[in-house]
N, C-alpha and C positions, 0 to 999 in steps of 0.2 A: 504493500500500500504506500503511495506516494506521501511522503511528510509536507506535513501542512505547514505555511509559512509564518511564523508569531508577527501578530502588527504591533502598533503603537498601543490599540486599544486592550491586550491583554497586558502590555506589561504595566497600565495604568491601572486596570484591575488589579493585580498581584500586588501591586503597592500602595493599593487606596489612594489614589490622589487622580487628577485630572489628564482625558487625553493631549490638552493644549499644553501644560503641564511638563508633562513626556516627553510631545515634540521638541518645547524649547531648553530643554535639559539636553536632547541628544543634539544642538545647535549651540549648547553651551553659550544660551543667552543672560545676557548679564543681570540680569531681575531673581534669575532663579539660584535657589544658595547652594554652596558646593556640595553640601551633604547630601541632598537633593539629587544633583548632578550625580553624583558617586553614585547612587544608590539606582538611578536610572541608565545608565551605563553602563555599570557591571550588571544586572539582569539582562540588558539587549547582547552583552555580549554571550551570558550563561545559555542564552536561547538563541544566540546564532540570528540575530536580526538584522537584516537588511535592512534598508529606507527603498521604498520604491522611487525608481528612479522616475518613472512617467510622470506619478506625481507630483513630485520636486521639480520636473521641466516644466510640468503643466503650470504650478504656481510663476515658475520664472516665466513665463509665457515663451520658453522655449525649445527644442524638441532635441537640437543638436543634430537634425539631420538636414540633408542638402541633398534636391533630388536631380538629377541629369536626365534630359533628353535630347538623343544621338539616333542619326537616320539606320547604324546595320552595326551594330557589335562586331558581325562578323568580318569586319574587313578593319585588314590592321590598323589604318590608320585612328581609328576612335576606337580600338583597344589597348593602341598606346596614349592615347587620348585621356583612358581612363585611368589607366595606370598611373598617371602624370597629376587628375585628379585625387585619387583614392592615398597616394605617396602624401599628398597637401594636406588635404582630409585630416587624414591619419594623426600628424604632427599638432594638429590644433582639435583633437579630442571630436572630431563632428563624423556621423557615419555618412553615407553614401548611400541614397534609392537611386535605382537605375531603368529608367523605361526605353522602348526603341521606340521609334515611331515607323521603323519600315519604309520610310521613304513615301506616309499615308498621310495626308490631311487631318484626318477626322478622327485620326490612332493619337495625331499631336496633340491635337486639340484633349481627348478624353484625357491623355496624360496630364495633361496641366491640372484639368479639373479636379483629377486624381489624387496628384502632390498638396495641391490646395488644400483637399479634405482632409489629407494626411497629418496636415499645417508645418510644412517643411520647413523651415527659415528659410532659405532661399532655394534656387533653380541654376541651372549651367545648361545651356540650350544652345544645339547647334541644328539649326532649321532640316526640313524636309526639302527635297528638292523640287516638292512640287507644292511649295508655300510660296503663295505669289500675293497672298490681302494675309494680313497680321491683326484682325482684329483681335483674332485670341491674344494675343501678347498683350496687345493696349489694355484691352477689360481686363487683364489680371493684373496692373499698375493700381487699380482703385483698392485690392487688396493689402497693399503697402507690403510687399512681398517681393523683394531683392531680385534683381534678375543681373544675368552675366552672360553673356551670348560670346560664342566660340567658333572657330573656322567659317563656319557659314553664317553670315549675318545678314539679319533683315534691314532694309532700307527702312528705318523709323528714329524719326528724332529722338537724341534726350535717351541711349539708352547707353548701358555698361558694355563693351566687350572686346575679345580678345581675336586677332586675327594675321592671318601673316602676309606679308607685302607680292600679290600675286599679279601685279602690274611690273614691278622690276621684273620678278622671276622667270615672266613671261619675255621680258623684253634679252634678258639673259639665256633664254632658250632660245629665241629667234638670231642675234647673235651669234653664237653657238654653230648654227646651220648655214651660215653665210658665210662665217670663219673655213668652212669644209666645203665651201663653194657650193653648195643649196642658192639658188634663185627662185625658183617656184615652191613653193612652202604652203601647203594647207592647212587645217588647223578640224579637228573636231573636238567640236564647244558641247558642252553642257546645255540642260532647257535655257531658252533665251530667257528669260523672266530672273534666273536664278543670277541675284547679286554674283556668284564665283564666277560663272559665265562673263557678265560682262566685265568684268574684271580683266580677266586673260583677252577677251575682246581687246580692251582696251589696250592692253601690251601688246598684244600679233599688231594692231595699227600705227602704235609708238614705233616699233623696232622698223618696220617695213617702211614707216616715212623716213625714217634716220638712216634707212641701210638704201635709201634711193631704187626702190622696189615699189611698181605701183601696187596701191591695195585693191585686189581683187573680192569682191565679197561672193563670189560662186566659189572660193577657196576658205572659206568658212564654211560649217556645215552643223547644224544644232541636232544635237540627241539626245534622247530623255536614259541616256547612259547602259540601258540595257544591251544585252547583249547583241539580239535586233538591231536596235536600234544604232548598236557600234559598227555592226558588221553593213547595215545600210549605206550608213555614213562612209564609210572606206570603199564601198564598190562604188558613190556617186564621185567622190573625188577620184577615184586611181579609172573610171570610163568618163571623167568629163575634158571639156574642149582642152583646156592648160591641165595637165596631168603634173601631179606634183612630184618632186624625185623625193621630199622630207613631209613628213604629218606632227604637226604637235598634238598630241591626246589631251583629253580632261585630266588623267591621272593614269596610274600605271595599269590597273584591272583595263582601263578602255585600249589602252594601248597591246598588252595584250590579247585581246580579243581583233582587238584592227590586225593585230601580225598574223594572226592565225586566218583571216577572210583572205589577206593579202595572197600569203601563199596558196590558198586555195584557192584563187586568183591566176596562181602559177608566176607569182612575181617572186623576186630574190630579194630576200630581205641584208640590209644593207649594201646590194651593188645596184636593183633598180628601185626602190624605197626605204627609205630610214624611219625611225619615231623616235622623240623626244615625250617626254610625260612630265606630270608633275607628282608630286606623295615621296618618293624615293624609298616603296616600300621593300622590305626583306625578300618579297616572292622574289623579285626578279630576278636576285643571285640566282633562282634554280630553273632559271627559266632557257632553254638555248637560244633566244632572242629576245634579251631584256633592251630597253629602252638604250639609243646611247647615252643621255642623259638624262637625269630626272630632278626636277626642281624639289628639294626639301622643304617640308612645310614645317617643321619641327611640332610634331603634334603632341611628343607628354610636354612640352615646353607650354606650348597653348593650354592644357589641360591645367597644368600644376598655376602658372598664371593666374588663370581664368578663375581656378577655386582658393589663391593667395587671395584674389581681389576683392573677392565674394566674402569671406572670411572677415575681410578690411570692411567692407557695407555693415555687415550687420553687425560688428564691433562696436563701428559708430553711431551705426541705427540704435545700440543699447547706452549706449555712451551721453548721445547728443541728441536731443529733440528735434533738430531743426528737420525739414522736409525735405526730399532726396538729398544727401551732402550738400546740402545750400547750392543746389542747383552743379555742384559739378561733376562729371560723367567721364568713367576713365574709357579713353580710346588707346587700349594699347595695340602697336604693330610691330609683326615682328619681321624681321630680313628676312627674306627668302634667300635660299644657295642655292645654285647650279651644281649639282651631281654628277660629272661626267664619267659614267662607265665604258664606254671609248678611248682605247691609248694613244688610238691611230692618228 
């Protein structure tokens, strides 16, 4: 038979006196006299008493957990994501809820609602790729409930978050391909709506204006990153009118899946097409055509960041009454690197 757990209210029993009593005896407040003290402390210890902890965070009005929603666990890069959070976590005493959202609208959405009810101290949100309106985000600001938004960030004022500079990294990949004599350079983007998307947008038109290259936008090509949808994208560029000899991918998954349509294509991978990526995830060491380069996103750096910053909010949020930090909003960015797996 399971042993039952002694509360406050037997050992106020056992010693005649009150459960408020009790409480501020094992708080060692200063009203109540040492005899007292003594005498209520040595019984919680003779009976192995705990303090409920939920309780104690419910009176602090706080829970000490921090919930995450990330589009796929299953892909390295937001499992080192987590790890990066859960390492930060860890260090400043708070646990970690962890929801996916699948890459679903309506999965994001239910998670928030989720965490809310849970009453999480704050959130670390790295969007769905197919979040194009953030009303859920806005409505859960009237909550007074932290938010810290990581790699993928919504286009919305006035908000906390952490992300990596994918405008350089981009313009450092197209560089990269022109350095190795690449002139016609295509690019498969991400859904167009999605901030990362135009991001690297915006770097493929940086580098290609700088590198005296006109910009061609039938050399752009947007996919909702599925496999389909990768291997579409690779057969419209490598059969359209300017065939390109190099492809930048969204990230390294799309890039290898574009390598694999290619040669099924019957193309030769780096004598009649190249790929560059971004992520610079582990797969590709095991891959026989990883990317020649891949742009590092440093993602437990973003995580551990992301949950430093959060940790920083609601310090202050217990600390300081004033309303969001008196109005100021950390935007932090981090460098992107070019990865060259290429010695050639």
């Amino acid at each position: 038979m399971e042993k039952r757990l002694p509360t406050i209210k037997e050992i106020a029993k056992q010693l005649n006196i009150s459960i408020s009593t009790v409480s501020r005896a094992l708080h060692n407040h200063p009203n109540i006299g040492l005899r007292t003290k003594m005498r209520v402390q040595q019984l919680a210890k003779d009976l192995e008493y705990e303090p409920n902890q939920n309780a104690v965070l419910f009176q602090q009005g706080k829970t000490h957990i921090i919930g995450v929603i990330l589009p796929e666990l299953s892909e390295a890069f937001f499992s080192s994501a987590i790890s990066g959070i859960e390492d930060a976590a860890q260090k400043m005493n708070y646990t970690v809820l962890l929801g996916q959202s699948h890459d679903d609208i309506e999965k994001e959405k239910n998670l928030l609602d989720t965490f809310r009810k849970h009453r999480v101290d704050g959130l670390l949100i790295s969007i769905s790729k197919n979040s194009i309106k953030y009303d859920h985000f806005e409505a859960l600001q009237r909550y007074n409930i932290p938010m810290v938004f990581f790699d993928r960030i919504p286009k919305i004022p006035n908000i906390h978050y952490v992300a990596c500079n994918m405008v350089n990294g981009t313009v450092e990949a197209i560089n990269f391909l022109f350095k190795k004599g690449h002139r016609i350079i295509g690019m498969i983007n991400g859904p167009e709506k999605l901030p990362a998307s135009k991001e690297r947008l915006e770097g493929y038109i940086q580098a290609m204006t700088k590198s005296r290259l006109k910009y061609d936008p039938n050399l752009v090509v947007n996919c909702d990153l599925t496999k389909t949808g990768v291997c579409s994208a690779t057969q419209k560029l490598l059969t359209g009118k300017r065939r390109p000899t190099a492809i930048v991918a969204f990230n390294d998954y799309v890039a290898l899946d574009a390598v694999q349509q290619a040669r099924n294509m019957k193309f030769k991978i780096n004598q009649d097409i190249c790929f560059v990526s971004y992520a610079n995830l582990p797969i590709s060491n095991y891959t026989a055509y990883p990317p020649l380069a891949s742009v590092e996103q440093f993602p437990y750096q973003q995580g551990q960041k992301a949950t430093e910053t959060l940790i920083e909010l609601l310090q202050k949020k217990s600390n300081e009454p004033s309303e969001n930090n008196n109005g100021t909003y950390y935007k932090i960015i981090l460098e992107s690197q070019l990865m060259i797996h290429d010695s050639k």
